[in-house]
DRENDREN-348574 format. One record per residue: residue in three letters; x, z, y of N, C-alpha, C, O in turn. Coordinates in steps of 0.2 Angstrom, whole numbers, plus 5000, padded with zeros to 4 digits. Layout:
N
alaXZYXZYXZYXZY...
This chain:
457
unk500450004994500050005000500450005006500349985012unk500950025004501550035011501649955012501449935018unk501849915008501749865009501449805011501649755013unk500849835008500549795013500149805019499749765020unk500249865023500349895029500949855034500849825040unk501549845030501949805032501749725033501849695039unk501549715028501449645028500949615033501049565036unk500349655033499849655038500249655046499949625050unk500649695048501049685054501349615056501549605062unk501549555050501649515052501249455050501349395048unk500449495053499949425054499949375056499749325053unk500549385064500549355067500949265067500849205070unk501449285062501849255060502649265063502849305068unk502949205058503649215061503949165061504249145055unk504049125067504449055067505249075068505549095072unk505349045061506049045059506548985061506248935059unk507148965066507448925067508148935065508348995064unk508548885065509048885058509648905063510148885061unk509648935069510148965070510349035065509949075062unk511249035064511349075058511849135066511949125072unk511949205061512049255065512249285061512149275055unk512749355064513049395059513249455066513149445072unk513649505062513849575064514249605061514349665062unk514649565058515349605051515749645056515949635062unk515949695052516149765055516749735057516949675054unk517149765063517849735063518549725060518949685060unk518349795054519049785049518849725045519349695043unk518249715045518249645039518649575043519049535042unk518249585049518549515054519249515054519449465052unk519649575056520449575055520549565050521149535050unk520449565044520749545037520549485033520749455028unk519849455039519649395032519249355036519149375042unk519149285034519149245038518549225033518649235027unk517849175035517349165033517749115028518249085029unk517349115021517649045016518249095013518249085007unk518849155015519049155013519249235010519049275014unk519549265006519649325002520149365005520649335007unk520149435006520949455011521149515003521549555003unk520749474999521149524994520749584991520449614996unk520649634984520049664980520149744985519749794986unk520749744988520849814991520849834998521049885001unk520649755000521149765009520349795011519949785007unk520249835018519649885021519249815021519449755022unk518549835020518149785023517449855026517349915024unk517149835030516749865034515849825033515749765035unk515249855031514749805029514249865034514349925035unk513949835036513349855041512749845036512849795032unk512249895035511649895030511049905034511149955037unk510549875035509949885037509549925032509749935026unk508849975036508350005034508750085029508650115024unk509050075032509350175032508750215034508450195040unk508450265029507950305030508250325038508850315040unk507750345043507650385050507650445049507350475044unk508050475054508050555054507650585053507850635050unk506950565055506450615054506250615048505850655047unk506650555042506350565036506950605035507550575033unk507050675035507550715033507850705026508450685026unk507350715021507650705013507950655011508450655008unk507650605014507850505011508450495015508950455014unk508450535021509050505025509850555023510450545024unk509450595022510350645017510350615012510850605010unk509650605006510050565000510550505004511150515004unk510250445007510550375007511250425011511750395008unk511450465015512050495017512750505011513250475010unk512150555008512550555000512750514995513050524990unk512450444996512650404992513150364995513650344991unk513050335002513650335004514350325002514750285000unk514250435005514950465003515150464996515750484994unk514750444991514850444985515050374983515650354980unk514750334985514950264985515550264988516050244986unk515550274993516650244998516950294995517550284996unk516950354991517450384986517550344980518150354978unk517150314976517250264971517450184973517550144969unk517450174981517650114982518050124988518050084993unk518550184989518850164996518950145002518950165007unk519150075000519250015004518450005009518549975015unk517950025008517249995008517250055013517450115013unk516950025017516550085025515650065025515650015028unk515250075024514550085023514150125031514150185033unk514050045035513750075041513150065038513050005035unk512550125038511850115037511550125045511650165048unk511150065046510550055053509850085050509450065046unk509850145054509250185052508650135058508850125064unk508150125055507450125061507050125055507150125049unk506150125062505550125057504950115063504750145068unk504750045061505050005054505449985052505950015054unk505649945047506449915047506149865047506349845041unk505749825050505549755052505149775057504649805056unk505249745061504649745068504649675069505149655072unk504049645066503849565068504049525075504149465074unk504049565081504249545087504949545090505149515094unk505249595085506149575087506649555082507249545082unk506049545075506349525066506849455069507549455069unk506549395072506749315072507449325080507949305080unk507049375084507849375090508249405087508749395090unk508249445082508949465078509349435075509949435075unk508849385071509149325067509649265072510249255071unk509149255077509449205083509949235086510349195088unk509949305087510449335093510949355090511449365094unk511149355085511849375082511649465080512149505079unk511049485080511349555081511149595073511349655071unk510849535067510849565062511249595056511649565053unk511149645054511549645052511949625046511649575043unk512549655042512949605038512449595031512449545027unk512149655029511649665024510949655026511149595024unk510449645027509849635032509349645025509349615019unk508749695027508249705025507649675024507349705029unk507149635021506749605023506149595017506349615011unk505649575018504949595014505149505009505349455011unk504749535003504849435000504349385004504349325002unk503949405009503549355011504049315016503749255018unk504649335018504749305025505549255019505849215022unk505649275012506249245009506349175011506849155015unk505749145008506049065008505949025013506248965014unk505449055019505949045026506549055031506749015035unk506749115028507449115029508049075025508549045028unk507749075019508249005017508348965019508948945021unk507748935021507448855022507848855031507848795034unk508048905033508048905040508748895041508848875046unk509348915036509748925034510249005039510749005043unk509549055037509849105042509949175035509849235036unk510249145029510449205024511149165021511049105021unk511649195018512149185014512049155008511549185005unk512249095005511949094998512649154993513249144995unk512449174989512749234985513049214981513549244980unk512949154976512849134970513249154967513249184962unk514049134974514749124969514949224968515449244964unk514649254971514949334969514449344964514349404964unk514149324962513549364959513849384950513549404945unk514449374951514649384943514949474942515149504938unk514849484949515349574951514649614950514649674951unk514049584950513049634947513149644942512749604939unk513349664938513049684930512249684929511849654925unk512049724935511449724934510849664934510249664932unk511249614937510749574937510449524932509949494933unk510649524929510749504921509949534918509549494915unk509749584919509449634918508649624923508149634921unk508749624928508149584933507849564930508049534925unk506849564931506449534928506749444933507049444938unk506449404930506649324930505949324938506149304943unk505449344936505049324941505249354946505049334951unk505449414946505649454953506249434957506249434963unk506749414953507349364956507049304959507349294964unk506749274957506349214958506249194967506349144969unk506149264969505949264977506649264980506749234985unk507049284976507849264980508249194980508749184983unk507749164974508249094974508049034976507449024979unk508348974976508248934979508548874977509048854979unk508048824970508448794967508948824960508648844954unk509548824961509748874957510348914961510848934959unk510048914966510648974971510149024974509649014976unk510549074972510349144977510549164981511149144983unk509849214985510049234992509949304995509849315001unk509949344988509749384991509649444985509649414979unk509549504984509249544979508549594981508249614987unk508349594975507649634975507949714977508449734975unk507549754981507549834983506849864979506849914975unk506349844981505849854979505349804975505449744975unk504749814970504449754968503749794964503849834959unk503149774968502649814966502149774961502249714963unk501849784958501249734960500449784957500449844955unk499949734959499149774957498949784952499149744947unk498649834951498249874945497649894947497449874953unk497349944943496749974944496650044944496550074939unk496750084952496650144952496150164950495650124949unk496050234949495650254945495550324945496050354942unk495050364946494950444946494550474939494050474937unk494950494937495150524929494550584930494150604925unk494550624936493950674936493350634935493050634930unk493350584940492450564939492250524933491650514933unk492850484928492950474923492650524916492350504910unk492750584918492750634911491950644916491450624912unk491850664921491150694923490650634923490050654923unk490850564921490150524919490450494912490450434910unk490750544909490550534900491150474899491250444893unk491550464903491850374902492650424898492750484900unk493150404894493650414893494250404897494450344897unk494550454901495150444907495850414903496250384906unk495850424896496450414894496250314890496650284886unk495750284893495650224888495250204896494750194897unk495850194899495350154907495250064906495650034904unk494650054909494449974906494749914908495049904914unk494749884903495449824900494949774904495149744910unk494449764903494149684905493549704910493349764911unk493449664914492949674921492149704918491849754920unk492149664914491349684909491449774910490949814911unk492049794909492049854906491949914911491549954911unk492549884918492249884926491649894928491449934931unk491449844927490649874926490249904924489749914927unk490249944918489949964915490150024916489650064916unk490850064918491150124921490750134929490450184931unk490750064932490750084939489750114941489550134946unk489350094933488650104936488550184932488150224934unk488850204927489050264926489150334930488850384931unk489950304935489950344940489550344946489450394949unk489450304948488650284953488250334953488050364957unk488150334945487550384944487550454944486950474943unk488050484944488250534946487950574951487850634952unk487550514957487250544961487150524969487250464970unk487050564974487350504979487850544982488150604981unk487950494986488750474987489350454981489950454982unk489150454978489550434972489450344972488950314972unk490350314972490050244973490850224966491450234967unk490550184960490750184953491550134959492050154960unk491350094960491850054963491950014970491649964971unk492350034974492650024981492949924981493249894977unk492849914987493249844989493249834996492749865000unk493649804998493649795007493449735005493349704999unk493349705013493149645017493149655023492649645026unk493749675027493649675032494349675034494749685029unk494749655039495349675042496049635038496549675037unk495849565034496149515030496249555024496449515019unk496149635022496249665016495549635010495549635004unk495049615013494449585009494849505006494849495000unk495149465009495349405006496149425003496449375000unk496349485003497149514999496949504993497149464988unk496349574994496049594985495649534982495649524976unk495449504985495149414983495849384979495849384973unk496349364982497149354979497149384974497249354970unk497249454973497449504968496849484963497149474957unk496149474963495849474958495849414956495949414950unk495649354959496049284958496349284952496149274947unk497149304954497749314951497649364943497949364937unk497349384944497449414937496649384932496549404927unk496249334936495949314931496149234929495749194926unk496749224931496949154929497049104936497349054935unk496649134942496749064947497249074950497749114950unk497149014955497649004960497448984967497048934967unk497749024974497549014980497648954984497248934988unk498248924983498348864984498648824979498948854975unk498648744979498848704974499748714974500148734978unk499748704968500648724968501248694974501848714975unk501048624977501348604983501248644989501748644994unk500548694988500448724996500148705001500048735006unk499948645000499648605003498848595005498648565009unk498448634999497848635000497548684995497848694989unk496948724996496648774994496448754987496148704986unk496548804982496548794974495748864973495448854968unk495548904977495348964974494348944973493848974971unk494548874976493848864976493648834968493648774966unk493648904963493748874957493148894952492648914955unk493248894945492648944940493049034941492649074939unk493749034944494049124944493749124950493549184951unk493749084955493749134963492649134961492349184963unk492549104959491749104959491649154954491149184956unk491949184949492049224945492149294948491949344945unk492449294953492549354957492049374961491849434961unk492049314965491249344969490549364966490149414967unk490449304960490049324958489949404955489449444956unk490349414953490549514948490349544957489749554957unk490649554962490549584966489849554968489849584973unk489449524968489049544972488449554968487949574970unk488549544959488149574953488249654954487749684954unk488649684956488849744956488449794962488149844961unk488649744968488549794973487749784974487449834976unk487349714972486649724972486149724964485549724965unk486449724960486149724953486149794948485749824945unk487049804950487049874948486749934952486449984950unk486949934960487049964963487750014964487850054969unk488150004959488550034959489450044966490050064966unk489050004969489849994976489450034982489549994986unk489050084984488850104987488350034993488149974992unk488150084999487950045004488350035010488249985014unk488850075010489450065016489850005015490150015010unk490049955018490449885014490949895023491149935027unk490849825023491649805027492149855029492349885034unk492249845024492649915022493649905025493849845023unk494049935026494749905027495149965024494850005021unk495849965026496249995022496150075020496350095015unk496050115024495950185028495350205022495350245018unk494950155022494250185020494150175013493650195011unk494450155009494450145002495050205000495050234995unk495450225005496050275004495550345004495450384999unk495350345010494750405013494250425006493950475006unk494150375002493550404998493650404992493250424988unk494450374990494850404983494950464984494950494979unk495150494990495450564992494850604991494850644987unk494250594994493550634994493250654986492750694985unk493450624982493250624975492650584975492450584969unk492450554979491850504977491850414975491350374975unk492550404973492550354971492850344965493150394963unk492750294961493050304955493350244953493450234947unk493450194957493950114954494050104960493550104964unk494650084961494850014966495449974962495749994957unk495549914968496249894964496849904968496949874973unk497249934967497849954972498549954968498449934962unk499149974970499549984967499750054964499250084963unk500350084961500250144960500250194968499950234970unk500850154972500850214980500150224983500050264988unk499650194979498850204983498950284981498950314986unk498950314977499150364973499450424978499150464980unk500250404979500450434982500150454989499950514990unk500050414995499650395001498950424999498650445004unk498550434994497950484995498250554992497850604992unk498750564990498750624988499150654995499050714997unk499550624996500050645004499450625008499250685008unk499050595011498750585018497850605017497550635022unk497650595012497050595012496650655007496150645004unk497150705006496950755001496750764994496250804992unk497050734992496950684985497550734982498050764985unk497350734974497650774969498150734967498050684970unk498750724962499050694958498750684953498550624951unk498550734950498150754942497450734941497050734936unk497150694948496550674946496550604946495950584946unk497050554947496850474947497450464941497950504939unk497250404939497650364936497750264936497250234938unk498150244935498250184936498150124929498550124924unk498050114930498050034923498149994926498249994932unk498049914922498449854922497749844925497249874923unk497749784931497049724933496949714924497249714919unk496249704926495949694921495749614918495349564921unk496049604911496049524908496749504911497049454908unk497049524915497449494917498249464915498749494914unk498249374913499049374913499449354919499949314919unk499249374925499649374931499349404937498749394939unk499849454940499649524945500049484952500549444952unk499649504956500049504963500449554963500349604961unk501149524966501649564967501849534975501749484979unk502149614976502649614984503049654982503049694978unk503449634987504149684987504549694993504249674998unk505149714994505549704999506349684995506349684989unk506849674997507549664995508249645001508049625006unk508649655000509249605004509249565002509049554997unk509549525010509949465011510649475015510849535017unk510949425015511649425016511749365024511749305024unk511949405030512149385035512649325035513249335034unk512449265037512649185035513549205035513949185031unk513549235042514249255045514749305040515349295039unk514349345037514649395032515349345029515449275028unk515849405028516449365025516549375017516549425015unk516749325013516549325007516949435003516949454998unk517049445008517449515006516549555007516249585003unk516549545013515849605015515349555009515149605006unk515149505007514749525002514949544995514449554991unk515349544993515549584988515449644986515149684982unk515749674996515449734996514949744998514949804999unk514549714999513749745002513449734994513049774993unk513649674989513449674981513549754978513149794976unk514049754979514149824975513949894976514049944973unk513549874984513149934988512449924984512249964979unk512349884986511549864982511449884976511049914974unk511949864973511949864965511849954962511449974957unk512149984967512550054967511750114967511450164964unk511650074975511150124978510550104974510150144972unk510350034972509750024971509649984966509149954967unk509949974961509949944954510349984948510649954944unk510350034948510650084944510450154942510550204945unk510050134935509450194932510050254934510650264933unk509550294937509950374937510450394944510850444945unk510250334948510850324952510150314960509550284962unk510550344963510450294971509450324971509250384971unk509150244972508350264972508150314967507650354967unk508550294960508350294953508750354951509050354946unk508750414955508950484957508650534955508750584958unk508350534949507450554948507850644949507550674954unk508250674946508350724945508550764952508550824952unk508850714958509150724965508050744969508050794972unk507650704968507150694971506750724967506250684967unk506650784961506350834960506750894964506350944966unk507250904964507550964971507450964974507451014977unk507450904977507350884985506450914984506350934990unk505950924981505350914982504950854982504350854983unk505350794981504850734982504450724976504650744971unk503950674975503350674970503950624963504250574966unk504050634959504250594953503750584947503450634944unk503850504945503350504940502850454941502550434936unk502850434947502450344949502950294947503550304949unk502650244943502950194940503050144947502750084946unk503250154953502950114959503450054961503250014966unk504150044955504750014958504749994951504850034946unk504649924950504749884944505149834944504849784945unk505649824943506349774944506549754937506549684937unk506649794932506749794926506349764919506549744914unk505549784922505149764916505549814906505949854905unk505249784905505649804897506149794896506249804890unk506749774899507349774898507849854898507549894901unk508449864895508549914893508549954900508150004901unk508849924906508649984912508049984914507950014919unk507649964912506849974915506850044910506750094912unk506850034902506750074898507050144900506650194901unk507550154901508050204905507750254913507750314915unk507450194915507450214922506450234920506150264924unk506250224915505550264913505550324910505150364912unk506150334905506450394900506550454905506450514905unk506950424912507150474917506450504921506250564923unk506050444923505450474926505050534923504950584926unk504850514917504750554913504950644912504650694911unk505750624913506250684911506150714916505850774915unk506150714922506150744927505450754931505450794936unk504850714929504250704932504050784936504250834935unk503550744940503250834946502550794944502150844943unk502250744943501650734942501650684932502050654929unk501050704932500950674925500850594923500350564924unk501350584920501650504922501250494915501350434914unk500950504911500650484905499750444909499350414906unk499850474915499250444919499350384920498850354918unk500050354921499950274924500250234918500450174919unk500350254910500450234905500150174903500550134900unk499650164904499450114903499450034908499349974906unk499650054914499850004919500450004919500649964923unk501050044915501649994914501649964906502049924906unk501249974902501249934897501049854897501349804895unk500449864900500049794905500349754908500249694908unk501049804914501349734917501949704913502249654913unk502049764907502549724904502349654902502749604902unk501849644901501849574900501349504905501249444904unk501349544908501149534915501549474920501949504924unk501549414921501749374926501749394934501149394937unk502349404938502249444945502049364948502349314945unk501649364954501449304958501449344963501249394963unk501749294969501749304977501249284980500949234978unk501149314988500549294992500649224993501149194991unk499949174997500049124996500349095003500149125008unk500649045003500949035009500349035015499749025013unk500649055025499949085029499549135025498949115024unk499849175023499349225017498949255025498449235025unk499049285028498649315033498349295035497849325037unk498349205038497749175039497349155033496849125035unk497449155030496949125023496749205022496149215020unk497049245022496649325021495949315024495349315021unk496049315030495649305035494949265034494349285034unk495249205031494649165030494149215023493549215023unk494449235018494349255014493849315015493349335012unk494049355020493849415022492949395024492449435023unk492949325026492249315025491649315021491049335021unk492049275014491549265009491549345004491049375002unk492149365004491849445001491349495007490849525005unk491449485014490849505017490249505015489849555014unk490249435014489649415013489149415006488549405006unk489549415001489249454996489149514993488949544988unk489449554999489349614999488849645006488649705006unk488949605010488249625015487349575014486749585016unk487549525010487049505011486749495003487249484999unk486149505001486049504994485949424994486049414988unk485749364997485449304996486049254996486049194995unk486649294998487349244999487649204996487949224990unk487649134998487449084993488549064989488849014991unk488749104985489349094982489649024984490049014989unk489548984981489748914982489748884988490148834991unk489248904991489348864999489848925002490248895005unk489948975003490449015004491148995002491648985006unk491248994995492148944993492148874998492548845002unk491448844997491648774999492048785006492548765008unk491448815009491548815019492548875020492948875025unk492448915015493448935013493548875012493548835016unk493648865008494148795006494248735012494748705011unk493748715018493948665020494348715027494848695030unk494048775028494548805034495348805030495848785033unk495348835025496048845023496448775022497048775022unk495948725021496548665021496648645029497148615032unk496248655030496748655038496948685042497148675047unk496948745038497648785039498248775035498748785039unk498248755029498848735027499148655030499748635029unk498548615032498748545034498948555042499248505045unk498948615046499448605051499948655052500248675057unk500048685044500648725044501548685045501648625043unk501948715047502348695048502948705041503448675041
């Protein structure tokens, strides 16, 4: 949910131009020269974007500590961390790019990757990429976002994608099994008219429509019933399909047949969080952080949701975040910024993947919320650890990592915020109007979105 908070701030867009830019520290500059090596020992100096902020006390003395742990095992290497927050501000992300002031490792969300490629404002990586052990180990589709052809640009930090939250309380109180949550949509329905009836205010299952979040979860559900939003060129709207008609159709069976999505609708991000926390809902579709964010903000338990895989589904929306590598960087500073990356954030037991450092510290362990690995032996590793050291009970979200194990991650679709937008209509409208006519709804999407993709640049 974090990010797609984030993601949502770059509605506006972001015109990428192929001016390239860098900030390499100056020991690197005195020892090396772009194109060329000063040698495995000589100092080199790497600037790091998205350093936890002081105000985040815990996360900004871990990334401290790791650090000073890392330039003890690597000497030579000086690690300047840029703390802000956000670590992307949509309004100064492209004058950074263009101005020289970004930095030598640079932080950025996967919707903005293959822009920056195309812009030729990132490093291609390829030729160091033999000093990652870890990479080897990366799920295939999550690298995916980094590459280009068959060159990379970049490494994953982060990588989420959607499931189906779910409150385990109001599961056992209308009879339904908290540990067997529903595989297929039919099943969804039939939980969501159960919890319904619980009583009022009880609403079995939540969705937006409003504030481009209505056309996200259109994406999200799409995607895990087999479709697709635009055609594989990009070039024109695919959702007007038998899956997007599938979709609408289930919600608007639901909200006016079962009764079970309550009477409150145009609903946006706040308010499906607000009524997971209240104990009055019982499904939406979110990630696992939806989890953490009603138990931090909106007074929500640990011990009473749980998460599963989208339902039917063999492909989930996924987002993420990761680095890129400043055009300027000298081939010394990306090795060393590789073996930062690698250190801090590719390494079960290490860096993010700290579980035993972030149960003393007090933070929550036990959300499956960083997927890099899939079933490969560090994903395995980096579950065994969650488990070992958990503050919440991670047998809740059990079945949402079995699910994506075999689960295909898919990215938003290109102008994903303005095709949100447009989308944001037709689930409105089958959830405010009971007579709304499904098909002329995809049609009248479909022809806005192709002319949004036909005067994309």
């Amino acid at each position: 949910m974090k990010s797609r908070n984030l993601s949502i701030l770059l509605a506006a867009g972001i015109t990428l131009t192929v001016a390239a830019c860098g900030s390499g520290g100056d020991d690197a500059k005195d020892s090396a020269k772009p194109g060329a090596s000063a040698g495995a020992d000589a100092p080199v100096t790497i600037t790091v974007g998205c350093k936890p902020p002081k105000n985040n006390a815990k996360e900004a003395a871990q990334w401290d500590a790791d650090v000073a742990a890392f330039q003890k095992l690597h000497p030579n290497i000086t690690v300047e961390g840029k703390d802000a927050f956000p670590c992307i501000v949509p309004e100064t992300f492209q004058a950074k790019l263009a101005g020289g002031q970004m930095e030598d490792v640079f932080y950025v969300y996967y919707t903005d990757v293959q822009k920056i490629i195309a812009a030729g404002q990132a490093a291609d990586i390829t030729p160091y990429l033999d000093s990652v052990p870890a990479l080897k180990n990366i799920r295939p589709d999550v690298m995916s976002v980094f590459k280009s052809g068959d060159k990379v640009y970049g490494l994953p930090r982060v990588n989420y994608s959607t499931g189906l939250v779910y409150n385990r309380k109001l599961f056992t109180q209308a009879g339904l099994d908290p540990d067997n949550p529903p595989k297929t949509w039919a099943e969804v329905q039939e939980a969501a008219k159960k919890i319904a009836a619980l009583g009022p205010g009880y609403v079995g299952y939540g969705e937006y429509s409003a504030g481009n979040t209505g056309g996200w979860h259109f994406t999200s559900s799409i995607y895990g019933r087999g479709g697709d939003m635009v055609t594989p060129d990009g070039k024109k709207a695919a959702f007007n399909s038998p899956q997007g008609k599938a979709v609408l159709e289930n919600l608007k069976q639901m909200r006016w047949t079962d009764n079970s999505m309550g009477t409150k609708q145009l609903l946006r991000w706040e308010d499906l969080m607000r009524m997971m926390g209240s104990g009055k809902l019982g499904m939406m579709i979110g990630a696992p952080d939806v989890v953490k964010e009603v138990n931090n903000t909106f007074k929500g338990k640990f011990d009473d949701y749980g998460v599963a895989g989208m339902p039917e589904a063999t492909s989930s929306l996924s987002g993420g975040d990761g680095y890129m590598f400043n055009p300027k960087a000298t081939p010394d500073q990306i090795k060393a910024g590789l073996q930062w990356l690698e250190y801090k954030f590719l390494t079960p037991g290490q860096g993010q993947f700290n579980y035993e450092r972030a149960k003393a510290d007090g933070l929550p362990v036990g959300l499956p919320d960083i997927d890099l690995f899939g079933s490969a032996e560090p994903g395995q590793k980096i579950q065994e650890l969650r488990k070992q050291f958990a503050t919440i009970p991670v047998e809740h979200f059990q079945s949402y990592i079995d699910a994506n194990a075999a689960v295909q991650f898919k990215l938003e679709p290109p102008k994903a915020q303005e095709i949100y937008a447009v989308l944001d209509t037709a689930m409105s409208a089958v959830l405010t109007r009971q007579d709304a006519n499904v098909d002329q709804l995809l049609a009248d999407a479909q022809k806005k979105v192709d002319n949004i993709l036909a005067t994309s640049s």
